[in-house]
Residue, then its C-alpha position, 0 to 999 in steps of 0.5 A: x500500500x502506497x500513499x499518493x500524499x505526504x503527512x504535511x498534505x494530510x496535515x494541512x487538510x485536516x487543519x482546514x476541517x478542525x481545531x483541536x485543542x491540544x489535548x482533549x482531557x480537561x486539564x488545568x495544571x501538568x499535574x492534572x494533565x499528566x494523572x488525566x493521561x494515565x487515567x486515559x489508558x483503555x479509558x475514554x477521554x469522556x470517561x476521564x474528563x468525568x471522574x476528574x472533575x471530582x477528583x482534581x477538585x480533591x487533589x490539586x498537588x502530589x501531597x493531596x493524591x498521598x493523603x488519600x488512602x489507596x481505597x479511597x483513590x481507587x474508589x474515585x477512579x474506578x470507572x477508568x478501567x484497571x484503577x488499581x494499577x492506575x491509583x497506584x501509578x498516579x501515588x508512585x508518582x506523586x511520591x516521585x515527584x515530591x522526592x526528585x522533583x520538588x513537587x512539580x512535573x519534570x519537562x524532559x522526556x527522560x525524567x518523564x518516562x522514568x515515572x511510574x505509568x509514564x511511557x513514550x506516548x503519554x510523555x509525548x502528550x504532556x510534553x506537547x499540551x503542557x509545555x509546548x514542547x515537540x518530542x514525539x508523536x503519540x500513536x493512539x488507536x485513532x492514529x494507528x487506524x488513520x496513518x495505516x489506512x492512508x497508507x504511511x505505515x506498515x508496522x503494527x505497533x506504536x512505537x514502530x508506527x510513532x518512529x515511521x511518522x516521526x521520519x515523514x512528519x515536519x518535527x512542529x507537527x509531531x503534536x499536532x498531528x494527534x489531535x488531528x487524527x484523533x479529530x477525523x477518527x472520531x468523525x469520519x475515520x470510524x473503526x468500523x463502516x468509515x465514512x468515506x463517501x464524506x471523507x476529503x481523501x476519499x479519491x487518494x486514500x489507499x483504503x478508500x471504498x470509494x477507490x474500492x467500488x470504482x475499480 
């Protein structure tokens, strides 16, 4: 499968159809943003801007998150999906950050995936939306789908998928080029039955149905 576009291309089209935030979780701090992103994991973003709304009204520095017991986080999160495993990343890290960090969220990708729950993409997410910085492309479901479809990766993976895009994508894109795959995933690129007949790539994508039908 070979794309007839480059990723700039598809990048600027997109940019003529949506205006994404620079993430979809609700934040207001990079602590916020970086317990959301974990929260993220296998959840959907919808969920998570749900249950942090009562959470981050109890919790606003890593000291809030540790003076919770273990239950009581749990209880909080627990329509998130995996909530043990997340309670106990989110007060790993707290600890983390109140011993290493002065409390604050570090802003290099080596210290921030050196934290508990804290892998390549989420780190590229907070690096991107809380402190503007372009570190890598985070590959989510959305971006898997919509990059494999349009024929710019072959890889399976998201950290194979994240190396292929990060070679064809301008670097001062890298964080951009999420929100907006996200944005055409959710209202075009579905997983299933894509709507292509209104899809703006519908006469180049290798994966059109609408290419499909004509042949």
């Amino acid at each position: 499968m070979k794309q007839s576009m480059t990723i700039l291309q598809v990048i600027e089209k997109l940019e003529e159809l949506y205006s994404p935030p620079r993430s979809f979780l609700d934040w207001k701090t990079p602590l916020d943003l970086t317990v959301a992103t974990i929260l993220s994991a296998q959840c959907t973003d919808v969920r998570v801007n749900i249950v942090t709304k009562k959470l981050f009204k109890r919790c606003r520095k890593p000291q809030d998150y540790l003076k919770l017991s273990r239950t009581e986080l749990e209880n909080l999160i627990n329509s998130c999906g995996t909530f043990r495993n997340k309670a106990r990343f989110i007060q790993g890290l707290c600890t983390l950050l109140l011993e290493r960090h002065d409390g604050k969220v570090p802003k290099t990708m080596k210290e921030l995936t050196a934290l508990p729950g804290i892998g390549k993409k989420t780190a590229a997410i907070i690096m991107y939306a809380a402190f503007e910085k372009q570190e890598g492309i985070a590959v989510d479901t959305h971006v898997m789908r919509l990059t494999q479809r349009l024929g710019f990766t072959k890889q399976k993976y998201p950290d194979k998928i994240a190396l292929d895009l990060e070679k064809q994508t301008p670097r001062d894109k890298w964080g951009r080029l999420n929100t907006l795959m996200i944005s055409h995933g959710r209202a075009i690129c579905i997983a299933r039955s894509p709507k292509c007949e209104k899809c703006v790539f519908s006469k180049t994508c290798p994966s059109s149905q609408i290419l499909t039908k004509a042949k």
